[in-house]
C-alpha positions as CSV (number, residue, x, y, z in Angstrom):
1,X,438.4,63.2,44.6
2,X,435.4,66.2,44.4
3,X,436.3,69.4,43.0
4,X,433.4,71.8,43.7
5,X,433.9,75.0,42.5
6,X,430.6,77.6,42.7
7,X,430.4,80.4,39.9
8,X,428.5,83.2,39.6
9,X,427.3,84.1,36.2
10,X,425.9,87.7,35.8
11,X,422.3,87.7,34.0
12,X,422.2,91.3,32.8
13,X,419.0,93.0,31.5
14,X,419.8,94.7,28.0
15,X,418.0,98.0,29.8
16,X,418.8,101.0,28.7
17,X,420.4,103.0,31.0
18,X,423.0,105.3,31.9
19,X,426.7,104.3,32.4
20,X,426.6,105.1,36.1
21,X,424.0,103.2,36.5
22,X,425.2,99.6,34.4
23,X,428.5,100.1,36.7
24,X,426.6,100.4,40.0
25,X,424.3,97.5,38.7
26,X,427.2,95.1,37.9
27,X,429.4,96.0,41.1
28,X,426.5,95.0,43.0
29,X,426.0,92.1,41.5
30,X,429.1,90.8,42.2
31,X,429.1,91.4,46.0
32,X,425.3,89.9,45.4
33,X,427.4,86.6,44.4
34,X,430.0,87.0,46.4
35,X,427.8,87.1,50.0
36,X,426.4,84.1,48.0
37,X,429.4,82.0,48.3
38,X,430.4,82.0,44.7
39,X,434.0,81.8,43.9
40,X,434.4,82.8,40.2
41,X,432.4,85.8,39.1
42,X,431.6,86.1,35.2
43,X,430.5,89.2,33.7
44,X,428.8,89.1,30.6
45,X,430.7,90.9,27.4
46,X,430.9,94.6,27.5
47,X,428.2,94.6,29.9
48,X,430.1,97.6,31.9
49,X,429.1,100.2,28.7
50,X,426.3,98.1,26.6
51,X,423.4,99.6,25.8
52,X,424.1,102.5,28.0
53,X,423.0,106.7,26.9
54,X,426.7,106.7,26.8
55,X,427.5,104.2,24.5
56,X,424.9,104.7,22.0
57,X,425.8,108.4,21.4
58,X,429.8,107.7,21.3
59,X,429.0,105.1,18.4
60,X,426.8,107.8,16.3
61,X,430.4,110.0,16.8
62,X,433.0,107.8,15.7
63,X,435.4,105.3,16.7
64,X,437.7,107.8,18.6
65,X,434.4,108.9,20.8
66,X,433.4,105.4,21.3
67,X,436.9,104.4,22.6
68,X,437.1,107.5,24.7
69,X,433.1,106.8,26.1
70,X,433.8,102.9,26.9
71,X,437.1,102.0,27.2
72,X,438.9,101.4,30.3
73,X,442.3,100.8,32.0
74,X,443.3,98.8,35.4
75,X,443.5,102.1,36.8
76,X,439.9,103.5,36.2
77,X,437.4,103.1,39.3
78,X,435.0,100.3,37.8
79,X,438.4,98.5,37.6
80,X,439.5,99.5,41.2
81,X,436.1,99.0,42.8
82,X,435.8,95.2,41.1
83,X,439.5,94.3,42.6
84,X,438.1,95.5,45.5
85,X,435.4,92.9,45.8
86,X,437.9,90.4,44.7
87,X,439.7,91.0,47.7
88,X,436.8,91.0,50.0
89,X,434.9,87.9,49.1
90,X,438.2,86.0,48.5
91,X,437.1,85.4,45.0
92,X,438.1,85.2,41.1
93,X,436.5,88.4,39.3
94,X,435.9,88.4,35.6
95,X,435.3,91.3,33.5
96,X,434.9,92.1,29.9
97,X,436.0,95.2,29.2
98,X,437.0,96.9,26.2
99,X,440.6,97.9,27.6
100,X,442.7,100.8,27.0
101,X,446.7,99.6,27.2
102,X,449.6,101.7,26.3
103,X,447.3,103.2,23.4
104,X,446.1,99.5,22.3
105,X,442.6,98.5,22.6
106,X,441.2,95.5,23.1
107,X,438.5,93.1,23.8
108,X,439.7,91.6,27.2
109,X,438.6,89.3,29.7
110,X,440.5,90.7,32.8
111,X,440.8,88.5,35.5
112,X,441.0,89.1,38.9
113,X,442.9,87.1,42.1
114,X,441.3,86.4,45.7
115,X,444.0,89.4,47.2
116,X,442.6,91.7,44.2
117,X,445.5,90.9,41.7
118,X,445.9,90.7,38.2
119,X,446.2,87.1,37.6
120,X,445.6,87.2,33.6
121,X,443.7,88.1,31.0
122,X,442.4,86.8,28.0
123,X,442.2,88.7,25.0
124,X,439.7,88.2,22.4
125,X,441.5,86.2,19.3
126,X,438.6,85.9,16.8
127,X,436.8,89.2,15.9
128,X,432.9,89.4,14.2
129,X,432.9,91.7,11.1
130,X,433.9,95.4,11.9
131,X,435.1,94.6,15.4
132,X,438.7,95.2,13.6
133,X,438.2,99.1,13.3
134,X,437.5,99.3,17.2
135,X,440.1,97.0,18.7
136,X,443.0,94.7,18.0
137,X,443.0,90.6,17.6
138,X,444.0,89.1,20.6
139,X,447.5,86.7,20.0
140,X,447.5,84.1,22.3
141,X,445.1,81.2,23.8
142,X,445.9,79.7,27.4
143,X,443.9,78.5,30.3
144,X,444.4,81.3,33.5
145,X,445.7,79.4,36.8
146,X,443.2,80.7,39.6
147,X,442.8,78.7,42.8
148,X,439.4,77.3,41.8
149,X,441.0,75.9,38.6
150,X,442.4,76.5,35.3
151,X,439.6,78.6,33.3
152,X,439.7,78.8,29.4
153,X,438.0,81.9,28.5
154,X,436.5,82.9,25.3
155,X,434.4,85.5,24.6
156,X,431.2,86.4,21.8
157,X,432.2,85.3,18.4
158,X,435.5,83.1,19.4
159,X,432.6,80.4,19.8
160,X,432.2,79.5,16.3
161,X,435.4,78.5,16.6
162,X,435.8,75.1,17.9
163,X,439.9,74.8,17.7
164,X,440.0,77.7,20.1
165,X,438.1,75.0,23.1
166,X,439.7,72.1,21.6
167,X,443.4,74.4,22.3
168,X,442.3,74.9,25.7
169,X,440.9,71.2,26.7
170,X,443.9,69.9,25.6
171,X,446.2,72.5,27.9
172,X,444.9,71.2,31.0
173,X,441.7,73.8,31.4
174,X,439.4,72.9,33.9
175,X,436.3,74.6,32.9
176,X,435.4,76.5,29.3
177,X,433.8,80.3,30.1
178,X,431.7,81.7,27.6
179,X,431.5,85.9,27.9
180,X,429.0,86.9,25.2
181,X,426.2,89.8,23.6
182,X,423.1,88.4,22.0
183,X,423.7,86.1,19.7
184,X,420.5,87.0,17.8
185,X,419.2,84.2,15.0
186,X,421.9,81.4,16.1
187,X,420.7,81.2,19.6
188,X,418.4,78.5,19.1
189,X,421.5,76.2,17.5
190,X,423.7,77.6,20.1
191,X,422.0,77.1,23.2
192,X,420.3,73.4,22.5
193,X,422.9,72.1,20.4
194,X,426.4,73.9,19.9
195,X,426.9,74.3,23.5
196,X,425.9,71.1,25.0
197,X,428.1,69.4,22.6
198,X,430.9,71.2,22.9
199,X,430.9,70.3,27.2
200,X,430.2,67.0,26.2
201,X,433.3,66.5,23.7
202,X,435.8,67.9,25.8
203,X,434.8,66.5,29.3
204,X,434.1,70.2,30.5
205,X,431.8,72.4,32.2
206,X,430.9,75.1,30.4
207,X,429.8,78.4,31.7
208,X,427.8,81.2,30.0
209,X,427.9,84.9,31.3
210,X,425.6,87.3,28.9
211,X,422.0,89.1,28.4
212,X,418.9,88.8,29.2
213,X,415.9,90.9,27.4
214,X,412.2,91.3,27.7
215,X,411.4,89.6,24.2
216,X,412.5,86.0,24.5
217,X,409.3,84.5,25.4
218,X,407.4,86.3,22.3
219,X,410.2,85.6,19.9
220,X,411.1,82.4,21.8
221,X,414.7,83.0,22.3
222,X,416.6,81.0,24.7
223,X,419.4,82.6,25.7
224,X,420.5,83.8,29.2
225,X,423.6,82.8,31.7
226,X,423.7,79.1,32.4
227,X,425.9,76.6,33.4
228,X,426.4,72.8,31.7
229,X,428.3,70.2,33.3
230,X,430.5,67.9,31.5
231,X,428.0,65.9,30.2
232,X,426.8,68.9,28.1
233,X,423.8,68.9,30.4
234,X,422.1,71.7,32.3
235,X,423.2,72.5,35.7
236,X,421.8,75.8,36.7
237,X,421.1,78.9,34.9
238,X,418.6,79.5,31.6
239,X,416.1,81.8,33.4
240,X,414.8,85.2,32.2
241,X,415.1,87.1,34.9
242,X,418.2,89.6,35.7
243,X,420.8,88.5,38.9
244,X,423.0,86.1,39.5
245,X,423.1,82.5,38.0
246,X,425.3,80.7,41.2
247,X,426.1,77.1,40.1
248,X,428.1,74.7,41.8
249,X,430.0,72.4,39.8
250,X,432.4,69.2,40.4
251,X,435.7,69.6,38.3
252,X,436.7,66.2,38.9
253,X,433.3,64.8,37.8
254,X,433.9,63.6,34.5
255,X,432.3,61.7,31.3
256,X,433.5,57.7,31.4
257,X,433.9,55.4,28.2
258,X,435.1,51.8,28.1
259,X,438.7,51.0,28.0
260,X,437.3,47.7,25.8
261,X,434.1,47.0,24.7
262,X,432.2,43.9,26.6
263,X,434.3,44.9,30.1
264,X,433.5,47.4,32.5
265,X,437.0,48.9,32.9
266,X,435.9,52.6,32.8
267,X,438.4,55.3,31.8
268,X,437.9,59.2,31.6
269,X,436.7,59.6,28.2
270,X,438.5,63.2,27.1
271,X,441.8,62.1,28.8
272,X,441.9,58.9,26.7
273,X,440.5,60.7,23.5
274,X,443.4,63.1,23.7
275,X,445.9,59.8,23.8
276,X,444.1,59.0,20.3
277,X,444.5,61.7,18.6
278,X,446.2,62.0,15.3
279,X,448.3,65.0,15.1
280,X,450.1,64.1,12.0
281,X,446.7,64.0,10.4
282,X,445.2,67.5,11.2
283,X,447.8,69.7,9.3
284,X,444.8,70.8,7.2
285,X,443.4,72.8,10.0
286,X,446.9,75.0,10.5
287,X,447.6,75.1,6.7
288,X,446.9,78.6,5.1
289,X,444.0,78.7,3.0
290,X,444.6,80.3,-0.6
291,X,442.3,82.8,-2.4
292,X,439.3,84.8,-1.6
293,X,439.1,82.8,1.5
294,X,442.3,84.3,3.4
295,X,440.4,87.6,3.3
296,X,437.0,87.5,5.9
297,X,436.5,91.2,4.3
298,X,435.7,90.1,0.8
299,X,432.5,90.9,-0.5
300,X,430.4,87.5,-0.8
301,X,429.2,86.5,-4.3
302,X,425.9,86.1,-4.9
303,X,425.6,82.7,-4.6
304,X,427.4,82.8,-1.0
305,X,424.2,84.9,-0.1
306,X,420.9,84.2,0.7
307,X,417.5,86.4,0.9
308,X,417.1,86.4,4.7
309,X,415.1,88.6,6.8
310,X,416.2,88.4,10.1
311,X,412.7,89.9,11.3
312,X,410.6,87.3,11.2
């Protein structure tokens, strides 16, 4: 039985503009995909405040100023008015937001219900160097029930880790979605390779909500919102150009393998590779590592570093 679900991925331009602006740009955005038909709405990572006037002078002022500059709450009007498209398209809304709670702050995936509801949220779990100083880790990984599916949600950095995808495939999520920055000299590995692969081994679409800049043709950078299917291949998205990404994908549709080899009795590949997993073999990956390497703040040795100019 078909599951079509339609999403609509936000391709922001990295302009730089004011914070007015961004919000009035990504609000109308999402009504954009929403008249479109699309049913889960993805905005890219911190796209609300990135590379706004705003932004840029909070973070020459300090921590406290960027917090008070960027962050928000479920009661601040961006918040409001994106519940309030929720409600009128009948659709999922997604923002990243860096959000103020009871004096907490974190990097959170938000996610809005068809009635404009709270339905969950996902917190970031794996901060990128210095992220620490700005907000807290994020405690817990579970797919978010919506009525288009279970969505397992990660956001920037949390994709170099591959247990946090391999957690969610094996909870019952229906779809992996990818909220991201730049992702500067890796996006060559991530966008042809990582990312493919990653649908592919667990069954799932993957989804991709993030930036898109003037530069990628010169420096021949790939990245931009896109959509691949289970079979890690592309199904819409990977253009340069600033709107909506609307892809339409099958949940049910899934990668086959052979029960037995020589007969064609076909089985869903994921569902039978999770029956032959080897739980009392992976305690290595849950064991605490000892040393230097239980501290990500350590200063690398010398040899743990290479000469590297990112420039050219």
């Amino acid at each position: 039985m078909a599951r079509p679900v339609t999403l609509g991925l936000l391709n922001i331009s990295i302009d730089l503009v004011s914070l007015a602006q961004r919000r009035r740009d990504i609000l109308r955005m999402i009504d954009e995909a929403g008249r479109a038909g699309c049913q889960v709405v993805v905005v890219p990572e911190f796209a609300d405040h990135h590379r706004t006037h705003e932004s840029l002078k909070a973070h020459g002022k300090g921590i406290a100023q960027v917090r008070k500059a960027c962050a928000v709450s479920w009661k601040h009007p961006f918040m409001k008015q994106c519940a309030a498209l929720a409600k009128k398209h009948k659709m999922v809304v997604i923002p990243d937001v860096f959000l103020e709670e009871n004096g907490r702050y974190y990097n959170s995936c938000e996610v809005i219900g068809t009635k404009g509801e709270k339905l969950g949220h996902y917190r970031k779990t794996h901060l990128a160097p210095g992220e620490c100083d700005y907000f807290e880790e994020g405690d817990a990984i579970k797919p978010i029930e919506t009525p288009f599916g279970k969505l397992g949600l990660l956001i920037c950095y949390d994709v170099n880790f591959p247990e946090l995808t391999r957690c969610y495939e094996v909870q019952g999520a229906d779809i992996l979605i990818w909220t991201t920055m730049r992702q500067g000299e890796h996006e060559e590995g991530q966008y042809r390779a990582i990312l493919p692969a990653r649908a592919l081994e667990h069954g799932l679409p993957l989804a991709v909500a993030t930036y898109v800049t003037p530069y990628q043709l010169i420096g021949r950078k790939p990245m931009s919102s896109i959509c691949y299917n289970s079979l890690g291949q592309v199904a819409a998205g990977g253009q340069l150009q600033a709107g909506v990404v609307k892809a339409t994908i099958d949940l049910d549709d899934k990668p086959l393998d052979r029960r037995t080899w020589g007969q064609p009795d076909w089985v869903v590949r994921a569902s039978y590779l999770r029956r032959r997993r080897r739980p009392d073999l992976y305690g290595s990956l849950v064991d605490l590592l000892s040393g230097d390497e239980v501290n990500p703040d350590k200063e690398p040795t010398a040899r743990e570093v290479k000469d590297y100019n990112p420039t050219l």
